[in-house]
C-alpha positions as CSV (number, residue, x, y, z in Angstrom):
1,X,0.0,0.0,0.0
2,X,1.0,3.1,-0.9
3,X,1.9,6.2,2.0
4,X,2.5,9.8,1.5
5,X,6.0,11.4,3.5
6,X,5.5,14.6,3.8
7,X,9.2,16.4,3.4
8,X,9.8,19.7,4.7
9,X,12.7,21.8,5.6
10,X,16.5,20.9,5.3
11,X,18.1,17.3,8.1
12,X,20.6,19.2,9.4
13,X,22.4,17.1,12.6
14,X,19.4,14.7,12.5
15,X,19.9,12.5,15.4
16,X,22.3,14.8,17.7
17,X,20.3,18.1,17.8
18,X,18.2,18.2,20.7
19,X,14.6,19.6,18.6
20,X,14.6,15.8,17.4
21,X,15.0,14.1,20.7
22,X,13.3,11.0,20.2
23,X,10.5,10.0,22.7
24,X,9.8,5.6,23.7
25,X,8.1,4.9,20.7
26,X,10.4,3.4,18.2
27,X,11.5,0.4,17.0
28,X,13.4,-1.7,13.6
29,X,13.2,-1.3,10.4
30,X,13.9,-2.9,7.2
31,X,13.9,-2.0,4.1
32,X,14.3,-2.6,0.5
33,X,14.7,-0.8,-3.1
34,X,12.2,-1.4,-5.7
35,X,13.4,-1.9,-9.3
36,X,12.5,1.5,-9.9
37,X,15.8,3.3,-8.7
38,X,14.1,5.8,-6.9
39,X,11.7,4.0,-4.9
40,X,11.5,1.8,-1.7
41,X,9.4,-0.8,0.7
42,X,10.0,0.4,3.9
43,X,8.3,-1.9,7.2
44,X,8.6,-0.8,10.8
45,X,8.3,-3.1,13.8
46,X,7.9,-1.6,17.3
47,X,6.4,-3.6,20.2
48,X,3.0,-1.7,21.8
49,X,0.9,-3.0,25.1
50,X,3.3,-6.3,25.0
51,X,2.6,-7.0,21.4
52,X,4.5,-7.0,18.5
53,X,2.9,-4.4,15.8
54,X,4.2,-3.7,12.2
55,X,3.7,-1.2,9.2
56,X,4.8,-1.6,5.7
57,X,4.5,0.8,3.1
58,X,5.7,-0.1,-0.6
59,X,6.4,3.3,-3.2
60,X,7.8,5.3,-1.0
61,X,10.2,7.5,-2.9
62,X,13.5,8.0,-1.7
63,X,13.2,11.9,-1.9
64,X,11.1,11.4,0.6
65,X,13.5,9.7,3.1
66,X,15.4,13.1,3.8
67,X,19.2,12.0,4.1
68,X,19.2,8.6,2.6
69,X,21.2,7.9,-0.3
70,X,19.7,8.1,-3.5
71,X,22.4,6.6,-5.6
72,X,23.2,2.9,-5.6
73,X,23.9,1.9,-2.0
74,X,27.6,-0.1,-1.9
75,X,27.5,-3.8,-1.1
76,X,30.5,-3.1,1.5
77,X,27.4,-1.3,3.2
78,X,26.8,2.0,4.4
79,X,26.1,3.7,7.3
80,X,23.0,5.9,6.9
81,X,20.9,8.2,9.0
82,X,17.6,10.1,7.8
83,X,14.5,11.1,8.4
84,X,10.8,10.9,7.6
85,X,8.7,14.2,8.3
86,X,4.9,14.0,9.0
87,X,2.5,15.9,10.2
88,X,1.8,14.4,13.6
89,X,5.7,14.0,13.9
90,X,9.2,13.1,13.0
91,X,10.3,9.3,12.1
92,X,14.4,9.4,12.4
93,X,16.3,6.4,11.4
94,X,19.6,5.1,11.3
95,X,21.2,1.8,10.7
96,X,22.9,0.4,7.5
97,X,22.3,-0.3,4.0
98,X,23.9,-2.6,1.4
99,X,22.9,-3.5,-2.1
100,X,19.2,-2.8,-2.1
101,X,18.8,-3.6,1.3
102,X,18.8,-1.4,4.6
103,X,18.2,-2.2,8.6
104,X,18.4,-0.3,11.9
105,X,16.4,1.4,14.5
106,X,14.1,4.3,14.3
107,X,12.4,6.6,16.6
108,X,9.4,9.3,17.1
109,X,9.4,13.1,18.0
110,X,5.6,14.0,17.9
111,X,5.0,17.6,16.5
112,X,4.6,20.4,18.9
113,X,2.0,22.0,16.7
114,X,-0.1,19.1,15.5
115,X,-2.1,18.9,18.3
116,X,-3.2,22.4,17.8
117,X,-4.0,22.4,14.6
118,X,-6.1,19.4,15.3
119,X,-7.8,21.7,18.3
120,X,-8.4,24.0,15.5
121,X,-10.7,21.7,13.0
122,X,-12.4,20.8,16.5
123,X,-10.9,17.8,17.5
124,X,-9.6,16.3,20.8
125,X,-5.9,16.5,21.5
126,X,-4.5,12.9,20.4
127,X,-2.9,11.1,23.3
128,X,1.3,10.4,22.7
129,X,0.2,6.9,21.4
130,X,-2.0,8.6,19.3
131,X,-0.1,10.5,17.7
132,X,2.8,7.9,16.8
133,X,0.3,6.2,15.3
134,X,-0.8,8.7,13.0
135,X,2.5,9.7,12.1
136,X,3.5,5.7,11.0
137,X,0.0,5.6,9.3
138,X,0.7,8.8,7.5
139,X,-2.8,11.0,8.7
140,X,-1.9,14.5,8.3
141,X,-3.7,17.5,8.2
142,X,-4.5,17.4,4.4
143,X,-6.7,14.1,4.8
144,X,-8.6,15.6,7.9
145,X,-9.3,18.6,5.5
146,X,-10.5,16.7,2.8
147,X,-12.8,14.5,4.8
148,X,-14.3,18.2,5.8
149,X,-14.7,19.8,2.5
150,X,-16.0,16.3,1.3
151,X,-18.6,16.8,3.6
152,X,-17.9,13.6,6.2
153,X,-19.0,13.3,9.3
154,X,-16.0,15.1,11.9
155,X,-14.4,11.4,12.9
156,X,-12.8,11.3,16.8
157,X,-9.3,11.4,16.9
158,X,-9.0,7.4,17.6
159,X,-11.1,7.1,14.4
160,X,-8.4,8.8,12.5
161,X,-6.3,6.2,14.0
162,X,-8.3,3.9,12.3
163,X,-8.4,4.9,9.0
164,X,-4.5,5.3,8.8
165,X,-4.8,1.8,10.1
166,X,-7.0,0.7,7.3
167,X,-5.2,2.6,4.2
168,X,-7.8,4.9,4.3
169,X,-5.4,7.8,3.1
170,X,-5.5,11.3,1.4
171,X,-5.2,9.8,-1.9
172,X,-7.9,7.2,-1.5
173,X,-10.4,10.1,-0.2
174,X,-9.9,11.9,-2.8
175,X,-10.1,9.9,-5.9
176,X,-13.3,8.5,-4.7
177,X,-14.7,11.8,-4.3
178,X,-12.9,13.1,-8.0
179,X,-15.4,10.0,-9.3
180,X,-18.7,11.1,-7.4
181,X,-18.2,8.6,-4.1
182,X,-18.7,11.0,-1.5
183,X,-20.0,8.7,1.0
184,X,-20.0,11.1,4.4
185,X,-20.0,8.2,7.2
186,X,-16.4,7.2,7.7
187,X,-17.6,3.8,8.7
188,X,-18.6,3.3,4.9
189,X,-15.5,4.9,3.7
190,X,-13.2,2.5,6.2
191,X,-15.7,-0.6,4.6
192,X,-14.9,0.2,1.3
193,X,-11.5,0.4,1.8
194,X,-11.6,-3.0,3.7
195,X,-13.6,-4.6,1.2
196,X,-10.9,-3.7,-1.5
197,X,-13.2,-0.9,-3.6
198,X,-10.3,1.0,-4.9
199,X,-10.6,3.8,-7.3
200,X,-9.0,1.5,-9.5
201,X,-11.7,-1.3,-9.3
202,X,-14.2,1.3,-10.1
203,X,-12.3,2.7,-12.5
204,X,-12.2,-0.8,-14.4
205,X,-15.9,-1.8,-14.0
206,X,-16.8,1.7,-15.7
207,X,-14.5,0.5,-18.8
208,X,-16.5,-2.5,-19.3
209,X,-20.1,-0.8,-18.8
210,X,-21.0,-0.9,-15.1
211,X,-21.1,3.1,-15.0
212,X,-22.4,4.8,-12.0
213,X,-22.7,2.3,-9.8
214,X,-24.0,2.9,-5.9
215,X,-21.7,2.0,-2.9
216,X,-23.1,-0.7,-2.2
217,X,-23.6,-2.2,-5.4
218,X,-19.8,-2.2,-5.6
219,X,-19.1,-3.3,-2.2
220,X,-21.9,-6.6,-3.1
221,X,-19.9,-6.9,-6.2
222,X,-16.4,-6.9,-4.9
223,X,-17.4,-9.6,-1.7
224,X,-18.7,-11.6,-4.5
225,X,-15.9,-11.8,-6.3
226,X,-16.9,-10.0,-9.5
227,X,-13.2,-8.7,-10.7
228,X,-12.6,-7.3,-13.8
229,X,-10.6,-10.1,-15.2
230,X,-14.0,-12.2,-14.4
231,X,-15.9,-10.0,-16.3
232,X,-13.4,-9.6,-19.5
233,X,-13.3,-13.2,-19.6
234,X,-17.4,-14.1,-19.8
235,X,-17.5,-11.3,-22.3
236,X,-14.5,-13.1,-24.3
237,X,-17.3,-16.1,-24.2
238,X,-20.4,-14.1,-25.5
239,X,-21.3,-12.5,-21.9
240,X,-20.6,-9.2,-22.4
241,X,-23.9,-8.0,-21.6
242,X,-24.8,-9.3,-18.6
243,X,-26.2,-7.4,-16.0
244,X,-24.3,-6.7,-12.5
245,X,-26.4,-8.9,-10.6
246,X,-26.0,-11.5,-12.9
247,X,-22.7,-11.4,-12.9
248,X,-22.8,-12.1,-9.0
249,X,-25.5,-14.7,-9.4
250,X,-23.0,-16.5,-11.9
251,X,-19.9,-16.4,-9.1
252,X,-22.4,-17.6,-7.0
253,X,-23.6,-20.5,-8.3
254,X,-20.0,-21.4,-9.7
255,X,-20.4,-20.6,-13.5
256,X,-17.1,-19.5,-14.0
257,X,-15.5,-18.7,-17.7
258,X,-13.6,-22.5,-17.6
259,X,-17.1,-24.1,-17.1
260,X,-18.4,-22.3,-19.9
261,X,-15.8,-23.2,-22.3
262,X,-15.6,-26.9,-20.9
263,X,-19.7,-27.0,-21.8
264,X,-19.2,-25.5,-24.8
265,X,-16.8,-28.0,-26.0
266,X,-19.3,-30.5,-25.4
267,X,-21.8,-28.9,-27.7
268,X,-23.9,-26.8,-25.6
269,X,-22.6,-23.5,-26.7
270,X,-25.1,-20.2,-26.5
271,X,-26.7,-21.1,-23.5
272,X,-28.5,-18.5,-21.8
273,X,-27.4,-17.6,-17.8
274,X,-30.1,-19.1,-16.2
275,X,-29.8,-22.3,-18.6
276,X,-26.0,-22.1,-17.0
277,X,-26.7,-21.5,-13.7
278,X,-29.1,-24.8,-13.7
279,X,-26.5,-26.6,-15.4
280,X,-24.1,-26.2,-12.8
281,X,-26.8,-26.5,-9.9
282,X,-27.4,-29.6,-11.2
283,X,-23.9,-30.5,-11.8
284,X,-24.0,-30.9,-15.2
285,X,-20.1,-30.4,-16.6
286,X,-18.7,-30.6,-19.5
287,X,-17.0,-34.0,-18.2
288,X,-20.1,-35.3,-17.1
289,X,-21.9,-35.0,-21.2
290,X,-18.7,-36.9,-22.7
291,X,-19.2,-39.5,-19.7
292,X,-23.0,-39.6,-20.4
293,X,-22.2,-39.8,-24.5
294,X,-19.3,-42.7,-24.0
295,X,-21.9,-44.5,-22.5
296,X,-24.2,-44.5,-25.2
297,X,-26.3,-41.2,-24.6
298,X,-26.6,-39.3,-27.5
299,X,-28.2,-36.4,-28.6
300,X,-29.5,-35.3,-25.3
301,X,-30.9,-31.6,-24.5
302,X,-29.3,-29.5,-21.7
303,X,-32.4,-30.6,-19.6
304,X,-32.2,-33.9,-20.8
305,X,-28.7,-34.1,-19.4
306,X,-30.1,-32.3,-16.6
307,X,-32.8,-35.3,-15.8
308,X,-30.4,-37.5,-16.8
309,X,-28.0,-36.4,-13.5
310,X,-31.3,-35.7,-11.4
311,X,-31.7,-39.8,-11.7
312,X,-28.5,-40.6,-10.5
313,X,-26.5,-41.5,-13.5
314,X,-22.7,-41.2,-13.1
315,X,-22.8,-40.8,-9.0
């Protein structure tokens, strides 16, 4: 998933000047370069109310990571200190890199302002905790301000926790709202997001005809299974035009594109979806018509074959 760093101002002494003295929250981190030259995955790992809690966040670009190296990193390895600067706070890191991996510790100054600024838009100071955790899941002012002029409900501070938690991110807020999904409740953006309705799902079912589609019609399509590499694939078979709900009533009932194509090789080819849907209720394959056939059953309608299972045949 991807995370915004917000990079301001020059690192200048990062870990010895005492405006980034580091508070208990901290922990490791590892790290690794992505193909692309200037990016990285970057996972922290910092023990919380004797647990053991993580963060990963993949596309980070290095131009973000103020002090790392940008250019290759020596397989000799290199020590290396930077920083990460968020709204709620400061990440600082140091440790070593070699190759296209890197390792060390990292720690947390919270911002002496945040908690202002939050006071301003009318929320409750966040608690020390509270504010780590929005600075590792990257919730900064500009998401609090688009939930506002997007009209959402005014979320409690441990509710913003929760939607860092959940990816729900200044990026994802906003290109749902740029395509019309302005949904208000933050429980129905945080279900979206946990129910994987991207921007980019949407984005795909609109290419292939399923235009303007209500929240909830994408959330019932998504749990379904309905992809867009489901759908390309019946219309590759003749199904272009199927409506949503039959496209969920077909993942349902198991008509996938392969039992299509294995029917149609048997000879039952333009079938409509409720013929298809009975054939695989019934569990009539395409296996089960060249079993029926070798054993002398020829010529046989789809119900026929149908009746033919309903007796027992083959079981």
């Amino acid at each position: 998933m991807v995370r915004r760093a917000m990079v301001i101002g020059a690192w200048v002494g990062l870990l010895a000047s005492p405006a980034f003295a580091q508070t208990d929250f901290g922990g490791e981190w590892t790290m690794q370069r992505s193909s692309r030259r200037d990016v990285v995955s970057l996972n922290l790992h910092y023990d919380r109310h004797e647990h053991r809690e993580g963060w990963n966040a993949s596309d980070i670009v290095l131009d973000r990571l103020e002090g790392l190296p940008r250019s290759e990193w020596p397989d000799e390895g290199l020590d290396v200190r930077f920083r990460l600067l968020r709204d709620p706070g400061t990440l600082t890191f140091e440790g070593r890199v070699r190759g296209r991996r890197g390792w060390g510790t990292f720690g947390f100054t919270p911002s002496a302002v945040f908690g202002k600024e939050l006071a301003q838009r009318g929320y409750e100071p966040p608690s020390a905790e509270q504010q780590f955790q929005l600075a590792i899941a990257d919730v900064g002012l500009q998401l609090i301000d688009e939930l506002k002029a997007q009209g959402y409900e005014r979320p409690f501070t441990n509710t913003l926790v929760k939607l860092g938690i959940h990816g729900v991110d200044w990026e994802y807020v906003h290109a749902l709202g740029a395509l019309g999904y302005r949904l208000q409740s933050t429980d129905a953006l945080l279900r979206m997001r946990d129910h994987g309705v991207d921007p980019e799902y949407i984005a795909a079912l609109d290419s292939l005809g399923y235009r303007e589609l209500s929240a909830e019609k994408l959330l019932r399509a998504r749990d379904h299974g309905v992809d867009p590499e489901f759908v390309r694939d019946l219309g590759a078979l003749g199904y272009a035009q199927l409506s949503l709900e039959d496209q969920i009533s077909f993942r349902d009932h198991g008509v996938t594109p392969d039992f299509i194509q294995d029917l149609k090789e048997a000879g039952y080819s333009g079938l409509t979806a409720t013929q298809l849907q009975r054939a695989r209720d019934h569990g009539v394959t395409g296996s089960f018509v060249r079993r029926a056939r070798s054993r002398g059953y020829q010529g046989l309608s789809l119900s026929e074959m149908i009746h033919l299972r309903d007796r027992g045949f083959d079981r």
